[in-house]
VEXSE-907782 format. One record per atom (N, C-alpha, C): residue number from 1; residue in three letters; chain; atom name; x, z, y. Coordinates in nm, 4 decimals, padded with zeros to 6 digits. Layout:
N
+-----+-----+-------+------+----------+----------+----------+
|   n | res | chain | atom |        X |        Z |        Y |
+-----+-----+-------+------+----------+----------+----------+
| NUM | ALA |     A |   CA |        X |        Z |        Y |
...
+-----+-----+-------+------+----------+----------+----------+
! end
This chain:
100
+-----+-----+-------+------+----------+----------+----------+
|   n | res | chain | atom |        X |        Z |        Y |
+-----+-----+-------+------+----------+----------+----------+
|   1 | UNK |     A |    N | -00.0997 |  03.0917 | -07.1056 |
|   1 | UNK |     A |   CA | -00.1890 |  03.1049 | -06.9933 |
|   1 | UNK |     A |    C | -00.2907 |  02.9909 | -06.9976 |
|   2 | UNK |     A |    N | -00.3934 |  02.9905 | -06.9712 |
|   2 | UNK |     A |   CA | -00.4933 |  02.9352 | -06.9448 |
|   2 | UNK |     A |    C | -00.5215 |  02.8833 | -06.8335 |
|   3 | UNK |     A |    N | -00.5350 |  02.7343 | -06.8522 |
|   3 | UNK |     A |   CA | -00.5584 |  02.6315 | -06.7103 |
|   3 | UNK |     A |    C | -00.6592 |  02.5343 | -06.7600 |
|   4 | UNK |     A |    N | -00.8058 |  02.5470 | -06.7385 |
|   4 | UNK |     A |   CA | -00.8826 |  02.4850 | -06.8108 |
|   4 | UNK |     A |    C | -01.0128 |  02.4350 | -06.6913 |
|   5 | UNK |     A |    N | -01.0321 |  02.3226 | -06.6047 |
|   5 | UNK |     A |   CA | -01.1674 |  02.3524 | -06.5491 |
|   5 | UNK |     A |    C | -01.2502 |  02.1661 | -06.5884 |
|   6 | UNK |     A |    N | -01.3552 |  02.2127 | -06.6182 |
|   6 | UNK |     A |   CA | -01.4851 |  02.1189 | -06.6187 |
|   6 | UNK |     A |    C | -01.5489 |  02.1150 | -06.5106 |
|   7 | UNK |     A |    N | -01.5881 |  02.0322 | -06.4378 |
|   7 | UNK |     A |   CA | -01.7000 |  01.9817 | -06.3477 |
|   7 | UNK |     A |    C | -01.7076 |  01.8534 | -06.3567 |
|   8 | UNK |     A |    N | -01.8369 |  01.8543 | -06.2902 |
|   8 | UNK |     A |   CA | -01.9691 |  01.7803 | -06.2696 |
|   8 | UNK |     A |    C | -01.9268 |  01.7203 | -06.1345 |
|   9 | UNK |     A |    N | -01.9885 |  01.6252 | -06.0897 |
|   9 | UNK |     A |   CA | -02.0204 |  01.5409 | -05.9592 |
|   9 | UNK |     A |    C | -02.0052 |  01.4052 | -05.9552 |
|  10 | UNK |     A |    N | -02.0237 |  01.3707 | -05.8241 |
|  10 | UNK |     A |   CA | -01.9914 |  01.2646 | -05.7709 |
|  10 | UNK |     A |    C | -01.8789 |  01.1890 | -05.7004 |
|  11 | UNK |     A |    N | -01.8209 |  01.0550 | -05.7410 |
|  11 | UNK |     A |   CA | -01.7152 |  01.0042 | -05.7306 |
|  11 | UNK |     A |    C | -01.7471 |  00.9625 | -05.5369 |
|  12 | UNK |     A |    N | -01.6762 |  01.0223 | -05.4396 |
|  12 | UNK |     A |   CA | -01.7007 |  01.0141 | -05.3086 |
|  12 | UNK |     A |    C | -01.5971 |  00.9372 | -05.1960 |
|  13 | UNK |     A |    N | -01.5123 |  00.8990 | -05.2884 |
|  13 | UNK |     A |   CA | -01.3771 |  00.7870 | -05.2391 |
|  13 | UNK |     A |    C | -01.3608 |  00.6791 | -05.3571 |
|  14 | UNK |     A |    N | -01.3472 |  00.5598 | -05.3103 |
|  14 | UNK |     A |   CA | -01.2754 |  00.4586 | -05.4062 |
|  14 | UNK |     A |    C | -01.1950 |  00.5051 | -05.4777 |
|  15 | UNK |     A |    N | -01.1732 |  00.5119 | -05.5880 |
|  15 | UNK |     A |   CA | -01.0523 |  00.5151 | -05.6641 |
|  15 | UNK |     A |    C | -00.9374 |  00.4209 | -05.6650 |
|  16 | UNK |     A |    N | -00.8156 |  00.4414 | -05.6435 |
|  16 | UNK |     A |   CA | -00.7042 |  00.3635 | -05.6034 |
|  16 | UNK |     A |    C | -00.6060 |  00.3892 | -05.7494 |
|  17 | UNK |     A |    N | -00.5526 |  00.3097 | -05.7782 |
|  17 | UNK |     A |   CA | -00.4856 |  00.2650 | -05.8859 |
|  17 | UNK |     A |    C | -00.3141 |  00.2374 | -05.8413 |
|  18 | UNK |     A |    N | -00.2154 |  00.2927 | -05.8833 |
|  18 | UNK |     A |   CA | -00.1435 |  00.3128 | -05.8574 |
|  18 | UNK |     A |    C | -00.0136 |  00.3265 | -05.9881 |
|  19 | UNK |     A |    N |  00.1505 |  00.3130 | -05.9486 |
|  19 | UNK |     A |   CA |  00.2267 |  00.2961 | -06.0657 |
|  19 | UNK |     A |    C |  00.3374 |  00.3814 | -06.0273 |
|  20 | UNK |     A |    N |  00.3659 |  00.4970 | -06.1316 |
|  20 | UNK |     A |   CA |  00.4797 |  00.5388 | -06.0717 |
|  20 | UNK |     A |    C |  00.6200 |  00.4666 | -06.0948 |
|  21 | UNK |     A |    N |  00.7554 |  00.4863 | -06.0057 |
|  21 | UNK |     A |   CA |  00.8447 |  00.4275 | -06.0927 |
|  21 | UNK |     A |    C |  00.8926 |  00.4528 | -06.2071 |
|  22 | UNK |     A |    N |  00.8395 |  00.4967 | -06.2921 |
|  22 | UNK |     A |   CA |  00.8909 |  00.5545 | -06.4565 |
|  22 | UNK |     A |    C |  00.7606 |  00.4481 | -06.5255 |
|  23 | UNK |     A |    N |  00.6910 |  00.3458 | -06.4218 |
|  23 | UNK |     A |   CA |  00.5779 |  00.3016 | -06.5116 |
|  23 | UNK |     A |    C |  00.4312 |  00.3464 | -06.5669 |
|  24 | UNK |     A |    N |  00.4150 |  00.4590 | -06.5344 |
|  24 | UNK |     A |   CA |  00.3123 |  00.5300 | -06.5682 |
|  24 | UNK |     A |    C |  00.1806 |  00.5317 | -06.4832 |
|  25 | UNK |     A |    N |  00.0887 |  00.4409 | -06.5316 |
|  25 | UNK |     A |   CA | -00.0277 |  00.4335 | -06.4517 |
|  25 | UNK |     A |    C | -00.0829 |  00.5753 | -06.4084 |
|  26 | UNK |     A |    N | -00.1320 |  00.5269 | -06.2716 |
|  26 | UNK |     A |   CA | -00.2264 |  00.6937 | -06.2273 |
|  26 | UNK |     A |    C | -00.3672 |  00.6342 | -06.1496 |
|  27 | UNK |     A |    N | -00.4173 |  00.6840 | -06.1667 |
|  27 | UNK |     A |   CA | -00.6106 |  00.6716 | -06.0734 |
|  27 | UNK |     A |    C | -00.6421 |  00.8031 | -06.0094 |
|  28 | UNK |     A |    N | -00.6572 |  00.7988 | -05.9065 |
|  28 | UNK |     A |   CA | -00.6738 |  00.8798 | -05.7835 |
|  28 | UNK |     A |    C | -00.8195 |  00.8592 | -05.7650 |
|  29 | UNK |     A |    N | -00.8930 |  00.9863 | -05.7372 |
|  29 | UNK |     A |   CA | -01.0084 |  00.9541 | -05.6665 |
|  29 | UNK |     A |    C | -01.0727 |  01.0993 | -05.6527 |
|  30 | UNK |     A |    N | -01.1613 |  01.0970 | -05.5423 |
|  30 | UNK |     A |   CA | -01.2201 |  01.2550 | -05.4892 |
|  30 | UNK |     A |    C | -01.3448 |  01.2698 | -05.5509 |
|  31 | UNK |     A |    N | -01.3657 |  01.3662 | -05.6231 |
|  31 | UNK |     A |   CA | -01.5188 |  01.3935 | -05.6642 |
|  31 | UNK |     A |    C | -01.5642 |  01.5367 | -05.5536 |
|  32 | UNK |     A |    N | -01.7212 |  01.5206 | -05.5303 |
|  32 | UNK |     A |   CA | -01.7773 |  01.5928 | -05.4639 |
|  32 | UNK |     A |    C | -01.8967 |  01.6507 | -05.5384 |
|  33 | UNK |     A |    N | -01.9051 |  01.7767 | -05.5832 |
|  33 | UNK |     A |   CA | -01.9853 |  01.8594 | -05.6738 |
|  33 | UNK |     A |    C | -02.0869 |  01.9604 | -05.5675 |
|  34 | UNK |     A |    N | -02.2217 |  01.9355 | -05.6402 |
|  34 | UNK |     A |   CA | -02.3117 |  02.0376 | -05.5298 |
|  34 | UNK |     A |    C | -02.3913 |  02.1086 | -05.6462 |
|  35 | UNK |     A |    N | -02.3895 |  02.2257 | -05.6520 |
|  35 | UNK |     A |   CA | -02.5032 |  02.3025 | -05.7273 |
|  35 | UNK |     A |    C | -02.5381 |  02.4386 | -05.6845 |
|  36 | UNK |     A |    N | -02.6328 |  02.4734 | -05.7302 |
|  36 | UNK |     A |   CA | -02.6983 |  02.5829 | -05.6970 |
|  36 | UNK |     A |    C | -02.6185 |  02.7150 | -05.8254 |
|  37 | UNK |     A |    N | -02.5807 |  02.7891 | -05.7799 |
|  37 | UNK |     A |   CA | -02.5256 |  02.9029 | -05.8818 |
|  37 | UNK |     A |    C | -02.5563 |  03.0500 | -05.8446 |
|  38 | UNK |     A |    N | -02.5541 |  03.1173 | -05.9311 |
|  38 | UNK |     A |   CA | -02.6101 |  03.2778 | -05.9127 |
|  38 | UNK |     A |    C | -02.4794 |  03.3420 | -05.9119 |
|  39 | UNK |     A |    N | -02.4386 |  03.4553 | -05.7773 |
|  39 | UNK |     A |   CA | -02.3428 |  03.5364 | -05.7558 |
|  39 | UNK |     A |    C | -02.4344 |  03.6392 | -05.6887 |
|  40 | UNK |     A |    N | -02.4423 |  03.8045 | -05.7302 |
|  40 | UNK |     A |   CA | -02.4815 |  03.9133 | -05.7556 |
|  40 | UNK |     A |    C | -02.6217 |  03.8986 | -05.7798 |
|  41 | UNK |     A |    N | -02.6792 |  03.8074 | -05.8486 |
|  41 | UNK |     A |   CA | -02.8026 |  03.8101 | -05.8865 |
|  41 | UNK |     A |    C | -02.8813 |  03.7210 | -05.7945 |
|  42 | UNK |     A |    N | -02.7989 |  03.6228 | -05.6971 |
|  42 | UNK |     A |   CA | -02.8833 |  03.5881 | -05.5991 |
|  42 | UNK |     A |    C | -02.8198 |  03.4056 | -05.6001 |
|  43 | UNK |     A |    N | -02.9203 |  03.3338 | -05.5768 |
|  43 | UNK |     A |   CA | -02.8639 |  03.1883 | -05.5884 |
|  43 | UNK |     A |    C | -02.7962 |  03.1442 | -05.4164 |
|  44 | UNK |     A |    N | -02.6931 |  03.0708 | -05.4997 |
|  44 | UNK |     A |   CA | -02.5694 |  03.0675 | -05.3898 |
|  44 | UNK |     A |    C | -02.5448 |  02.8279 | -05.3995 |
|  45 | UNK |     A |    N | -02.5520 |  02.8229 | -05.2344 |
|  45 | UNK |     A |   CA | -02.5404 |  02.6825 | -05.2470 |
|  45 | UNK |     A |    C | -02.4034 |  02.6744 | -05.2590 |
|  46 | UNK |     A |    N | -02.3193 |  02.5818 | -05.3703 |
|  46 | UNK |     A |   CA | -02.2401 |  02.5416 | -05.3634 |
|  46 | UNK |     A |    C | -02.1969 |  02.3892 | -05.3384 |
|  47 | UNK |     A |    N | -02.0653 |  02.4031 | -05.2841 |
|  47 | UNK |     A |   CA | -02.0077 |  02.2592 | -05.2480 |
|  47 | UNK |     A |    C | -01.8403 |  02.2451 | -05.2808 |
|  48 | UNK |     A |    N | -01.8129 |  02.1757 | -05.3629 |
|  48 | UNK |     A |   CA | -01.6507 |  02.1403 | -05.4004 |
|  48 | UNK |     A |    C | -01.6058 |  02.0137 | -05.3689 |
|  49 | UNK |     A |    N | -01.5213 |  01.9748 | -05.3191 |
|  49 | UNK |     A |   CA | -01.4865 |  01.8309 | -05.2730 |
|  49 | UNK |     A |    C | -01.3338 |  01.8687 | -05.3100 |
|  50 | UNK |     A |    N | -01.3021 |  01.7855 | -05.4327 |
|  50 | UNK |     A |   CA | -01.1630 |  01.8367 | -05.4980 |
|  50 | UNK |     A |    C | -01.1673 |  01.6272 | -05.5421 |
|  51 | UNK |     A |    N | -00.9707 |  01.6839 | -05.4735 |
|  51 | UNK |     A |   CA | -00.8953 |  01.5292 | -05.5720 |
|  51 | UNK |     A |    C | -00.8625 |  01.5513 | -05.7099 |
|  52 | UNK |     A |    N | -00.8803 |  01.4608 | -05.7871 |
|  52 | UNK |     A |   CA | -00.8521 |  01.4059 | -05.9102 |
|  52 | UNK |     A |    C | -00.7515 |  01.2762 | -05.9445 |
|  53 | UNK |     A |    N | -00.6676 |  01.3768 | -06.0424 |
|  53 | UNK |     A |   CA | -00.6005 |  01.2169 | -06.0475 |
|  53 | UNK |     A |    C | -00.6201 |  01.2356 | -06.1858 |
|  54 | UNK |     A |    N | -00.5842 |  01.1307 | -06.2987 |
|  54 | UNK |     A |   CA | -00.5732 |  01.0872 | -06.4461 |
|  54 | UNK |     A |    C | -00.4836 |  00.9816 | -06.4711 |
|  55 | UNK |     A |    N | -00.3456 |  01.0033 | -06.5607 |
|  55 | UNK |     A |   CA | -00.2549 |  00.9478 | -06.5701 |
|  55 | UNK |     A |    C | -00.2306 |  00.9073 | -06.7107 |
|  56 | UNK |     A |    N | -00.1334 |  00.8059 | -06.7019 |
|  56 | UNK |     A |   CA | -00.0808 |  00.7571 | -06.8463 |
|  56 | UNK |     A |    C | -00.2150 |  00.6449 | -06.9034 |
|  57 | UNK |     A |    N | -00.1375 |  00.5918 | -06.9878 |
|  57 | UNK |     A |   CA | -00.1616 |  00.3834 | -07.0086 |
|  57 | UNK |     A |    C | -00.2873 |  00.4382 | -07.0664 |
|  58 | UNK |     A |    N | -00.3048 |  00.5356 | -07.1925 |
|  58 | UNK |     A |   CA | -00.3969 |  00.5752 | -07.2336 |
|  58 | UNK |     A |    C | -00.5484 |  00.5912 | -07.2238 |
|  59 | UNK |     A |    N | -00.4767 |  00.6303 | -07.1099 |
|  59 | UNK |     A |   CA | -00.6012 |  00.7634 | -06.9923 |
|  59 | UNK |     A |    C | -00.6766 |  00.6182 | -06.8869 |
|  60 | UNK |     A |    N | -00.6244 |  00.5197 | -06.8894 |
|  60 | UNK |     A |   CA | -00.6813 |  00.4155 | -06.7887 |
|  60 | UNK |     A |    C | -00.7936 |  00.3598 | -06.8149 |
|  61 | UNK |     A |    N | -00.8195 |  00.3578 | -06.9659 |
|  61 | UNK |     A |   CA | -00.9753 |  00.2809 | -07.0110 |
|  61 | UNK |     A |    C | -01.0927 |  00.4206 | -06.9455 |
|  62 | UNK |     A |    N | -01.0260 |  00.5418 | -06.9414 |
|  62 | UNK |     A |   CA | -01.1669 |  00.6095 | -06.8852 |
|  62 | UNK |     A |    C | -01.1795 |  00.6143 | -06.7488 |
|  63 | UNK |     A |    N | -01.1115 |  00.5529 | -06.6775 |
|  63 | UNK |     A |   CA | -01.1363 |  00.4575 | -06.5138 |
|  63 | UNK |     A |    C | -01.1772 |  00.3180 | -06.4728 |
|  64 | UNK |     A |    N | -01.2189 |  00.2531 | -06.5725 |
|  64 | UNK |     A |   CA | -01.2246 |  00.1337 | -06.5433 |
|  64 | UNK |     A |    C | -01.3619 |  00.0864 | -06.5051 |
|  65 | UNK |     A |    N | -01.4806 |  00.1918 | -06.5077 |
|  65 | UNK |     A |   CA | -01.5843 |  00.1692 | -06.4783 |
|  65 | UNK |     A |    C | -01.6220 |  00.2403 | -06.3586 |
|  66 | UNK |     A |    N | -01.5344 |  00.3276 | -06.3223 |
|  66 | UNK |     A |   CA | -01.5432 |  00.4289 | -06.2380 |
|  66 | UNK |     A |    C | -01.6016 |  00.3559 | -06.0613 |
|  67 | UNK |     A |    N | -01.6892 |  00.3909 | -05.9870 |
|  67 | UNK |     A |   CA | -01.6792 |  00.3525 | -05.8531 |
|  67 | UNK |     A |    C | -01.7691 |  00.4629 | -05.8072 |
|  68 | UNK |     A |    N | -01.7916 |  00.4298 | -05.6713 |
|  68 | UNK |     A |   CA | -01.7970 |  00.5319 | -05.5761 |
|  68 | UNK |     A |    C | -01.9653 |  00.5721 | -05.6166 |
|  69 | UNK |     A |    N | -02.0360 |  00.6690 | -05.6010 |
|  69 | UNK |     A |   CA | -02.1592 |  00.7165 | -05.6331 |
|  69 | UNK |     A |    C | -02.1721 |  00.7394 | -05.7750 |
|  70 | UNK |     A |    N | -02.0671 |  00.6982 | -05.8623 |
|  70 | UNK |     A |   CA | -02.0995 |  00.7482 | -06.0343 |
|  70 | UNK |     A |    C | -02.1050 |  00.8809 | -06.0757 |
|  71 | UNK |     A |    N | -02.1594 |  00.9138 | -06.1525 |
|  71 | UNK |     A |   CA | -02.1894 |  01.0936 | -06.1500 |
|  71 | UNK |     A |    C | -02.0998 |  01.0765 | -06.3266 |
|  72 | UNK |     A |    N | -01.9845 |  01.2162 | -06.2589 |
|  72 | UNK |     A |   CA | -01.9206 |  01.1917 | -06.3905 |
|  72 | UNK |     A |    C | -01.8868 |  01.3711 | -06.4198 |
|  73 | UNK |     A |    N | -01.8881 |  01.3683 | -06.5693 |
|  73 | UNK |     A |   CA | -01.8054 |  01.4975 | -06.5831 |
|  73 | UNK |     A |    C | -01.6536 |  01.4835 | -06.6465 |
|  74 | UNK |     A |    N | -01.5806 |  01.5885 | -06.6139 |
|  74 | UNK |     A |   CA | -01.4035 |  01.5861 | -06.5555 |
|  74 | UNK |     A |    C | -01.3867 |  01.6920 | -06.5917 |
|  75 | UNK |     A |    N | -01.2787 |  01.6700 | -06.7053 |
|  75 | UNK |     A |   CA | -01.2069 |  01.8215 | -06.7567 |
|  75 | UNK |     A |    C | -01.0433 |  01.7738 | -06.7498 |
|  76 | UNK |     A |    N | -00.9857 |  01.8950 | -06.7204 |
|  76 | UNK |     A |   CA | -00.8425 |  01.8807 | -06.7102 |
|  76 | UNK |     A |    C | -00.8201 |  02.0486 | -06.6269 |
|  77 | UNK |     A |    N | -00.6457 |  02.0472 | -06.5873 |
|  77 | UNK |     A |   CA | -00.5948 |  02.1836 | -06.5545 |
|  77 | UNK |     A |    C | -00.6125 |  02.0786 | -06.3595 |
|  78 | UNK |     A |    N | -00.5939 |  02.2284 | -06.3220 |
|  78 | UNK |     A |   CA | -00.5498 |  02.2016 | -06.1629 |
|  78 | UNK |     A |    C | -00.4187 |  02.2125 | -06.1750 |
|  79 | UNK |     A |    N | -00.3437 |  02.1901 | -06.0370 |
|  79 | UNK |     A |   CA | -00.2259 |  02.2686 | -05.9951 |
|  79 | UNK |     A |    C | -00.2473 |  02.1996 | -05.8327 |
|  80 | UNK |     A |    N | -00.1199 |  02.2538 | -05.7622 |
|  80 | UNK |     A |   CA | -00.1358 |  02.2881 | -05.6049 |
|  80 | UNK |     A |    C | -00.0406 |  02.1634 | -05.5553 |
|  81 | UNK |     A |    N | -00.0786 |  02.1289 | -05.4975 |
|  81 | UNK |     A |   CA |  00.0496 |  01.9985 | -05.4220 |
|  81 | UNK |     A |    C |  00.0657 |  01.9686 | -05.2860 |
|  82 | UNK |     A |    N |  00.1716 |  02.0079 | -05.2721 |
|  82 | UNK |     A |   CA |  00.2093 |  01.9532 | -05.1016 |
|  82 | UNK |     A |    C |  00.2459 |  01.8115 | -05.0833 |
|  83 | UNK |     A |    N |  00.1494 |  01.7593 | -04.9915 |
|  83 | UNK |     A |   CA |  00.1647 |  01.6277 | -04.9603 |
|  83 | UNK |     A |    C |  00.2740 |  01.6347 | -04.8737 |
|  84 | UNK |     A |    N |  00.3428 |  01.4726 | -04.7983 |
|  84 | UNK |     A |   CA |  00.4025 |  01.4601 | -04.7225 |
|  84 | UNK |     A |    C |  00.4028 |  01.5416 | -04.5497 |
|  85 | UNK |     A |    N |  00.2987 |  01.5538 | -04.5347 |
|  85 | UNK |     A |   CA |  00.2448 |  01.6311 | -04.4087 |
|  85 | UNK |     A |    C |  00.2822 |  01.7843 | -04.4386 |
|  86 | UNK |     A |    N |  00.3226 |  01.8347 | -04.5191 |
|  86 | UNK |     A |   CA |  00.3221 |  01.9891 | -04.5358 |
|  86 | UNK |     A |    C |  00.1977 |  02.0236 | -04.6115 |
|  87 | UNK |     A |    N |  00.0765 |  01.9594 | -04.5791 |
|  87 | UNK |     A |   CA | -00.0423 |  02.0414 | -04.6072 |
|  87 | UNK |     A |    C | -00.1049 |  02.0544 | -04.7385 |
|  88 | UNK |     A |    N | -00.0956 |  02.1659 | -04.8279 |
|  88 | UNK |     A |   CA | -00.1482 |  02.1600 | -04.9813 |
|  88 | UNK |     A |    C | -00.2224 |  02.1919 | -05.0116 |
|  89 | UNK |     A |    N | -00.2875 |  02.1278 | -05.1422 |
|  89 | UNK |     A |   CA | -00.4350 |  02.0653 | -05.1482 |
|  89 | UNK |     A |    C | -00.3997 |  02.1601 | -05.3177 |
|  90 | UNK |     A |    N | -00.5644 |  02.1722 | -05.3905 |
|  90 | UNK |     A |   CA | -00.5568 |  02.1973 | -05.5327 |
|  90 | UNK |     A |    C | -00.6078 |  02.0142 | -05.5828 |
|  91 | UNK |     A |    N | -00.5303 |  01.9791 | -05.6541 |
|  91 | UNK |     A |   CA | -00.5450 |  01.8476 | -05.7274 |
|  91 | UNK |     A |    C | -00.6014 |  01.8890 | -05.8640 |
|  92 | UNK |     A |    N | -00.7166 |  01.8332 | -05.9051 |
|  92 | UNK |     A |   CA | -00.7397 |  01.8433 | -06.1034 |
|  92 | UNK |     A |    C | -00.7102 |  01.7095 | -06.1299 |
|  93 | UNK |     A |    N | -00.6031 |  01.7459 | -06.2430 |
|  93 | UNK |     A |   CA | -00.5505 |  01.6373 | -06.3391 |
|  93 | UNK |     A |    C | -00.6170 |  01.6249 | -06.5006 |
|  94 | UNK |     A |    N | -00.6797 |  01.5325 | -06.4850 |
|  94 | UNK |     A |   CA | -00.7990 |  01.4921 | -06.5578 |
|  94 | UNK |     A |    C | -00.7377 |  01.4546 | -06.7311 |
|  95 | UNK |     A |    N | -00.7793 |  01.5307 | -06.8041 |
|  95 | UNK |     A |   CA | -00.7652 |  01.4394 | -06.9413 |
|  95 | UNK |     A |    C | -00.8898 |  01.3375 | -07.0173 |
|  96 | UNK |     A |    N | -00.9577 |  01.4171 | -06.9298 |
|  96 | UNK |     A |   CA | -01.1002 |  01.3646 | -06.9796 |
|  96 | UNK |     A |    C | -01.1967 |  01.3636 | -06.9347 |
|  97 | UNK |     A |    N | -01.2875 |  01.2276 | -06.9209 |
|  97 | UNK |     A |   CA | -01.3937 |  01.1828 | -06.7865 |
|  97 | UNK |     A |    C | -01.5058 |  01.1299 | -06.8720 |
|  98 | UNK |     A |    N | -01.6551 |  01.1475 | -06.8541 |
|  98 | UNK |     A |   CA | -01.7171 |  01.0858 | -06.9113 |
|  98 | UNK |     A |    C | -01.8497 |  01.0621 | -06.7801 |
|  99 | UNK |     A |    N | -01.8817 |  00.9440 | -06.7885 |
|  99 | UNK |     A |   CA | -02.0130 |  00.8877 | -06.7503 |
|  99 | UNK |     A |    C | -02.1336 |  00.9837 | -06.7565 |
| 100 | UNK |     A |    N | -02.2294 |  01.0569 | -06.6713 |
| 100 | UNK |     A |   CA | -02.3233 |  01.0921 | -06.6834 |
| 100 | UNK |     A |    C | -02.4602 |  01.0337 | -06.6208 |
+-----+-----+-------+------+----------+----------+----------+
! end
């Protein structure tokens, strides 16, 4: 099965840095994406405000420049997560971030 998404935007929360207990670094942070896209032939405003996290020792050098207003593109799978409150969110878990 196929779990694949790329976007574009802007970094719209601090990124917070964080350790699980198994040791495994993680970076948290919300990107907010706006573009204009065509659905039945007609241009449609869009708006996505999705969390991101990117994990493992590896994965930390492509956060280290990261702050709030950087326009970055972000590929990785989603999946669905219930926070402590009950309430679940779609999270993209990032393999790969680059500076635009």
């Amino acid at each position: 099965m196929t779990n694949r998404l790329v976007l574009t935007g802007t970094i719209a929360k601090h990124p917070k840095r964080s350790q699980s207990p198994a040791g495994i670094p993680h970076c948290h942070f919300v990107l907010e994406h706006r573009s204009v896209q065509r659905e039945a032939d007609l241009p449609r405003q869009i708006y996505c405000y999705i969390n991101v996290v990117i994990s493992g020792k590896g994965q930390q050098v492509l956060t280290q420049d990261l702050v709030v207003g950087s326009n970055i593109k972000v590929e990785g799978f989603i999946s669905y997560q219930t926070g402590r409150n009950g309430v679940g969110k779609l999270v993209l878990h990032a393999d790969h971030i680059d500076l635009i």
